[in-house]
C-alpha positions in Angstrom: 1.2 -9.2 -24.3 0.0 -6.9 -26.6 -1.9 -4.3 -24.0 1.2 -4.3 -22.1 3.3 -1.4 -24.3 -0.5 0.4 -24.1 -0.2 0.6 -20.7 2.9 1.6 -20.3 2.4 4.8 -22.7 -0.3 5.6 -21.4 1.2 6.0 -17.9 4.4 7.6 -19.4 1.5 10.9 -20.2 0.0 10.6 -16.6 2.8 10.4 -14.8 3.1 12.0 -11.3 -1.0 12.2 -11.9 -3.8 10.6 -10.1 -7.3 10.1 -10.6 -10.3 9.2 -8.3 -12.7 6.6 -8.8 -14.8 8.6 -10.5 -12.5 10.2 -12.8 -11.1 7.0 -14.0 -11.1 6.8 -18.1 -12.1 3.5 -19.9 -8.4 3.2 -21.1 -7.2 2.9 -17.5 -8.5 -1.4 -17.6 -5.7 -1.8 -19.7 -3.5 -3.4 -17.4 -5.8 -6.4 -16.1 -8.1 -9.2 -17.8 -10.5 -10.9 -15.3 -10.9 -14.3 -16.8 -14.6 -14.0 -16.3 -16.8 -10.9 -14.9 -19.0 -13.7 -12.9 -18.0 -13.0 -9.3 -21.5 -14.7 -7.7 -19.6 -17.4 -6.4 -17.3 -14.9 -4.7 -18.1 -14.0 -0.5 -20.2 -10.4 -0.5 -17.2 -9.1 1.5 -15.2 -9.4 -1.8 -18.0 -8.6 -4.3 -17.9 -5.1 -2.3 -13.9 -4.6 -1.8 -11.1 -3.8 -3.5 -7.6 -5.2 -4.7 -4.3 -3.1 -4.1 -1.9 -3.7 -6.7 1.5 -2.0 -7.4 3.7 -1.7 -10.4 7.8 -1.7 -9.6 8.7 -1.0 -13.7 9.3 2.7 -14.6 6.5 5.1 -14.4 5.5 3.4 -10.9 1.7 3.1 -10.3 -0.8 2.2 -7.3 -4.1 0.5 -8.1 -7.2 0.1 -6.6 -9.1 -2.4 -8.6 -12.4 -3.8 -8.1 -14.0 -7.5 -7.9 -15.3 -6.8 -11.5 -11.3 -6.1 -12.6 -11.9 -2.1 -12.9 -9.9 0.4 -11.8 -11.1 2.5 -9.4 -8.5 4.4 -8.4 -4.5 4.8 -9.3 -1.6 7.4 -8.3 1.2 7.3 -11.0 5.1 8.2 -10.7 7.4 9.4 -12.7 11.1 8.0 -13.2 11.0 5.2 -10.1 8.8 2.4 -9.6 6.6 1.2 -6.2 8.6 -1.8 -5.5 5.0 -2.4 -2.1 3.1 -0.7 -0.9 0.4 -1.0 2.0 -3.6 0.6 2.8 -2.8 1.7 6.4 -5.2 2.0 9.0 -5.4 6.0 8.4 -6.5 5.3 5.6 -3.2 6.2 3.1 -1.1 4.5 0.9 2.4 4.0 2.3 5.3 2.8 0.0 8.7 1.7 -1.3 10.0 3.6 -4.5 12.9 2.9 -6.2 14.0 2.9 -10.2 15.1 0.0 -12.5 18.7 0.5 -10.8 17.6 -1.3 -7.7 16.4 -4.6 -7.2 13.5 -6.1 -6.9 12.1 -4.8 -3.5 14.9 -2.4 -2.9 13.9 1.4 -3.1 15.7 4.3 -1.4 12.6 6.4 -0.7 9.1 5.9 1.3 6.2 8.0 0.3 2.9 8.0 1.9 -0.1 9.1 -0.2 -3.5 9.7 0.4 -6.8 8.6 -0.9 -6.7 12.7 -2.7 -3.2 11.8 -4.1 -1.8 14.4 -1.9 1.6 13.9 -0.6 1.5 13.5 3.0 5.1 12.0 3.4 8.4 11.8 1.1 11.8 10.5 3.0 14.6 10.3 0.7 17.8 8.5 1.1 20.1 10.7 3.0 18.0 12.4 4.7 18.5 12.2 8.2 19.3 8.5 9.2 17.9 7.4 6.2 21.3 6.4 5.1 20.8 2.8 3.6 18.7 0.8 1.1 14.9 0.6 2.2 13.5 -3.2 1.3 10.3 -5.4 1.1 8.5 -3.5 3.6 7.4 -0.2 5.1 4.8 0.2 8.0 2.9 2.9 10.2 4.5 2.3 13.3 3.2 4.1 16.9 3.5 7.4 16.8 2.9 7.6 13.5 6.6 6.8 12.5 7.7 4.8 9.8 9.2 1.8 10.1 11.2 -0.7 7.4 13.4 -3.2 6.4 16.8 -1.9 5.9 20.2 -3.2 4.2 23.0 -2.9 6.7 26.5 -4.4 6.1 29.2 -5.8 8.3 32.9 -6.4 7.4 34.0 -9.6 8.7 37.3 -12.1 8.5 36.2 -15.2 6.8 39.4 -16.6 5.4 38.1 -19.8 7.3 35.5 -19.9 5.2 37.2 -19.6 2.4 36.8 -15.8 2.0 39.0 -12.8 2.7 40.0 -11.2 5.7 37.5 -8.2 5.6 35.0 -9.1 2.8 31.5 -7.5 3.1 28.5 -9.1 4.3 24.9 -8.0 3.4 22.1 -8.2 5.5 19.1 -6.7 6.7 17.9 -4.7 9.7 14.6 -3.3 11.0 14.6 0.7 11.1 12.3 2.8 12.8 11.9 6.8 11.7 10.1 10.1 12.9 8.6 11.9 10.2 11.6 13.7 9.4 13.7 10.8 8.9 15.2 10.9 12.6 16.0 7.6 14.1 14.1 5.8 16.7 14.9 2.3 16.7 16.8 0.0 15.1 18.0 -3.3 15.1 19.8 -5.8 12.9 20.4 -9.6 12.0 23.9 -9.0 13.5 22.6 -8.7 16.4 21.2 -12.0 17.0 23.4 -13.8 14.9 27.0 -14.3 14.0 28.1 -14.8 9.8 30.9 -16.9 11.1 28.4 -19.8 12.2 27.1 -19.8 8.6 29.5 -22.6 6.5 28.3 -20.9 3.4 28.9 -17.6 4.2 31.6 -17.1 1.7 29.2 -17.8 -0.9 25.8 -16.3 0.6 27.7 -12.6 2.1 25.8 -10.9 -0.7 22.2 -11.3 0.6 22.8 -13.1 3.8 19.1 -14.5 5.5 17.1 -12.0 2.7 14.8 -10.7 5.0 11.4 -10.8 3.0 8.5 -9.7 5.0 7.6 -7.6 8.2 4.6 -7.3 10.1 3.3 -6.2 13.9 2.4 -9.4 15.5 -0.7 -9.0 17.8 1.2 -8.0 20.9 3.1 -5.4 19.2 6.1 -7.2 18.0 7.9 -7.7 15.6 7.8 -10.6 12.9 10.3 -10.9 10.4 10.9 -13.7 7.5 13.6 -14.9 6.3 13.8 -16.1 2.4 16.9 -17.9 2.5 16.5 -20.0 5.9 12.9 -20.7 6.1 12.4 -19.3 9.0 10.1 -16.5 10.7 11.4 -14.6 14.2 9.0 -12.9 16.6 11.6 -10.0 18.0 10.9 -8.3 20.7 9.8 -4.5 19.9 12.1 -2.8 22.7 15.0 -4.5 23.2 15.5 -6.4 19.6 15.4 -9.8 21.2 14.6 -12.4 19.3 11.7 -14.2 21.3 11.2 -17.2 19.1 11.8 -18.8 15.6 9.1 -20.6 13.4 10.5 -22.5 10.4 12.6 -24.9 9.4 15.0 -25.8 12.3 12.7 -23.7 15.0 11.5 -23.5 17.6 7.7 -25.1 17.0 6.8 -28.6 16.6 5.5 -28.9 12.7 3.9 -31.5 10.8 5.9 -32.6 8.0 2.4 -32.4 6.2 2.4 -28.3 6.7 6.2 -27.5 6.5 7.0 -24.5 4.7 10.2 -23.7 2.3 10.2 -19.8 2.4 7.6 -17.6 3.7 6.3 -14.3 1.9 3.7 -11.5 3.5 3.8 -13.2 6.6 1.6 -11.8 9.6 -1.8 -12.6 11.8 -4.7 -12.8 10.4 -8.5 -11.9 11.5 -8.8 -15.1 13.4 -5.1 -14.7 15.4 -3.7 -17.2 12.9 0.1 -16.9 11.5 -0.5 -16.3 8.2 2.2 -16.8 5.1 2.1 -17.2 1.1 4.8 -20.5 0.9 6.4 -20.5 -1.8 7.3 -24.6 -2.2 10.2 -24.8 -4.2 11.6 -28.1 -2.9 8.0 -29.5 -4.3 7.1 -27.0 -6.5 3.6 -26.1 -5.3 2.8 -23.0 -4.1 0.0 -22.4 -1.3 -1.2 -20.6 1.4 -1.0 -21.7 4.8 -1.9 -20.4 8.7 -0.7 -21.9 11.9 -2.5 -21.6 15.4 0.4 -21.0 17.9 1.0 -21.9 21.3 3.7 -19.9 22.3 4.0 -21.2 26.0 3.9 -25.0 24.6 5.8 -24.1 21.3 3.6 -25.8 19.3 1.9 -24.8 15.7 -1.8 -26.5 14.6 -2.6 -26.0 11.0 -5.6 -24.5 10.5 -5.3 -24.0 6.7 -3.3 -25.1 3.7 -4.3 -23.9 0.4 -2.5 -25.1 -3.0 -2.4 -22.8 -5.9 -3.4 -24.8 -9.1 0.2 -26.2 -10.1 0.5 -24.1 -13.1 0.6 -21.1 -11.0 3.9 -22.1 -9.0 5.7 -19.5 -7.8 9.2 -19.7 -6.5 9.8 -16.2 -5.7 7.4 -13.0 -4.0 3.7 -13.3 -3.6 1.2 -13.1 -1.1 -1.9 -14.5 0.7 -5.0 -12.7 2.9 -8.3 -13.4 3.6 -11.0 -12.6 1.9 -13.4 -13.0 4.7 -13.6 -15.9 7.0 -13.6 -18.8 4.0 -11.6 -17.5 1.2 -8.0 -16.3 0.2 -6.5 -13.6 -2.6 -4.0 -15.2 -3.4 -1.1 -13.6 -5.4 0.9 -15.8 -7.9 3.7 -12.7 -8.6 6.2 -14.8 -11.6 3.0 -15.9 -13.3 0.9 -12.0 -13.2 -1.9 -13.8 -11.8 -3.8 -13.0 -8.6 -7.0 -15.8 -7.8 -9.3 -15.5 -5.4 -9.7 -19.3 -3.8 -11.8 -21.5 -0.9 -9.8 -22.8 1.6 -9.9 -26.3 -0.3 -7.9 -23.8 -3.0 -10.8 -24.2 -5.9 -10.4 -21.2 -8.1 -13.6 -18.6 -8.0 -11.8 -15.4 -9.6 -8.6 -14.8 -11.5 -7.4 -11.9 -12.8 -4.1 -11.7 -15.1 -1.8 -8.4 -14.7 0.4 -6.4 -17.2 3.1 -6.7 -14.9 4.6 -8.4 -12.1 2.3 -8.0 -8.8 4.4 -8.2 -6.1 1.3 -8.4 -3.9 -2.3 -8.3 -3.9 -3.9 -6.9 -0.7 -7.7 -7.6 -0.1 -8.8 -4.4 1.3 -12.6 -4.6 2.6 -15.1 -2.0 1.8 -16.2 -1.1 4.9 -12.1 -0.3 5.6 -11.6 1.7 2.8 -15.3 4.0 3.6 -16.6 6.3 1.4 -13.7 7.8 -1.3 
């Protein structure tokens, strides 16, 4: 792409700067195309909102784009990359860093920025109990703590497996912190279950279950998805039980019509509804789709299912949330598209990225206020 090595030197001279929307130059578009300025066949709620975007190369950026494909807002970083970040509800930008030395999602330190581009949070591996990898996801929890997905490791004996008698398994945990790093929670796979149950496990110890996606399920819980099993768990927020699996081999009854490979930004929507970006490999067609639980009766209605076009199929990240009550933002990550879709999937709105967009997060305008 021939705007792409634009881009990237002009962030290289901004780095560690940020603008507001009104201080946004004309160069800053660089990054994104919008197939089409039309957006009247879009809802008003995303006419008036914005897109979150964030960049994981080296310098790092945030952007708030509008339904027109402008910038309207972006905090740049020097030397590391935002591998997500979230809007939270106090209205700041909470994130993953981490340079090209880590993968994908994996970062090693959270910052928390505000709509100013002041620094209102930066943890650091190593500081207190912020002693291992940080991954895929960081949240606001109560108490204004932070709380993420974690790498924690485990030596175990699987020469029955055909491994050795104390090889390493990699996994993932759920870690909550104070402000100053301190630990006030945590909890992890090996808790709720044993490597040694896996048959594979000799060849899948390097990124065992590849926890994907976390979220506060309407109660307060916990929901975490897994990549590699196809499954979502609802833990229990206090005591780290796992109060039920959704996914292949759970706990719900599913129609074969609405089954799900692996599930990415998984959580409840507006309407109550599990929400999840499936990425279809075994068919390979992507869509969106939300479940209506009943968590007494362990049963799952579908209540949409949304197909990507089929040249958009994406077998790895991405995302999907309403865009009001009708239509979805979807985010097709391997192909540096993000669409805006009705639930029947017709495309109103595409826009083509730079980079790889991990995510795209609808953020309404009466949300973000007046900035």
């Amino acid at each position: 792409m021939k705007w792409y090595p634009c881009l990237i030197g002009l962030l290289l001279c901004l780095a560690c700067q940020q603008r507001k929307k009104a201080e946004i130059p004309s160069w800053a578009q660089d990054g994104f195309l919008l197939d089409s300025a039309q957006t009247n066949g879009a809802p008003e709620i995303f006419r008036k909102g914005y897109i979150l975007l964030s960049q994981r190369d080296e310098p790092g950026a945030l952007y708030l784009l509008d339904a027109k494909g402008r910038v309207v807002w972006f905090h740049a970083v020097k030397g590391t990359g935002f591998k997500t970040a979230h809007f939270t509800e106090n209205k700041t930008f909470l994130c993953i860093l981490g340079s090209k030395e880590f993968k994908t999602s994996y970062g090693d330190q959270v910052l928390e920025v505000s709509l100013e581009g002041d620094t209102l949070l930066n943890l650091k591996k190593g500081q207190g109990d912020f002693t291992a990898n940080a991954h895929h996801e960081v949240l606001l929890a109560p108490g204004n703590n932070i709380v993420m997905l974690n790498t924690v490791e485990r030596t175990f004996d699987l020469r029955a497996s055909g491994g050795g008698a104390a090889d390493t398994v990699i996994s993932d945990g759920i870690l909550v912190l104070d402000r100053k790093g301190r630990k006030v929670w945590e909890w992890t796979v090996f808790d709720a279950l044993d490597p040694l149950t896996d048959t594979a496990i000799a060849s899948t110890r390097t990124d065992w279950m590849h926890a994907n996606s976390l979220s506060f399920d309407k109660d307060g819980n916990y929901l975490v998805s897994f990549y590699n099993n196809g499954q979502i768990w609802k833990l229990d927020a206090k005591t780290g039980a796992v109060m039920w699996k959704f996914g292949r081999g759970g706990d719900f009854a599913i129609p074969d019509s609405a089954a799900f490979d692996m599930g990415h930004a998984v959580h409840r929507n507006e309407a109550g509804d599990l929400m999840l970006f499936d990425n279809g490999v075994s068919r390979s067609q992507s869509q969106t789709l939300a479940f209506r639980l009943d968590e007494a009766a362990r049963t799952a209605t579908p209540v949409i299912r949304t197909p990507l076009p089929a040249y958009l199929f994406n077998d790895r990240m991405g995302s999907a949330y309403m865009a009001g009550p009708d239509h979805i933002l979807q985010c097709s990550s391997k192909k540096n598209t993000v669409m805006l879709t009705d639930k029947q999937g017709t495309p109103i709105w595409n826009l083509r990225c730079a980079f790889i967009p991990y995510r795209a997060e609808f953020i309404p305008a009466a949300v973000l206020g007046d900035f």
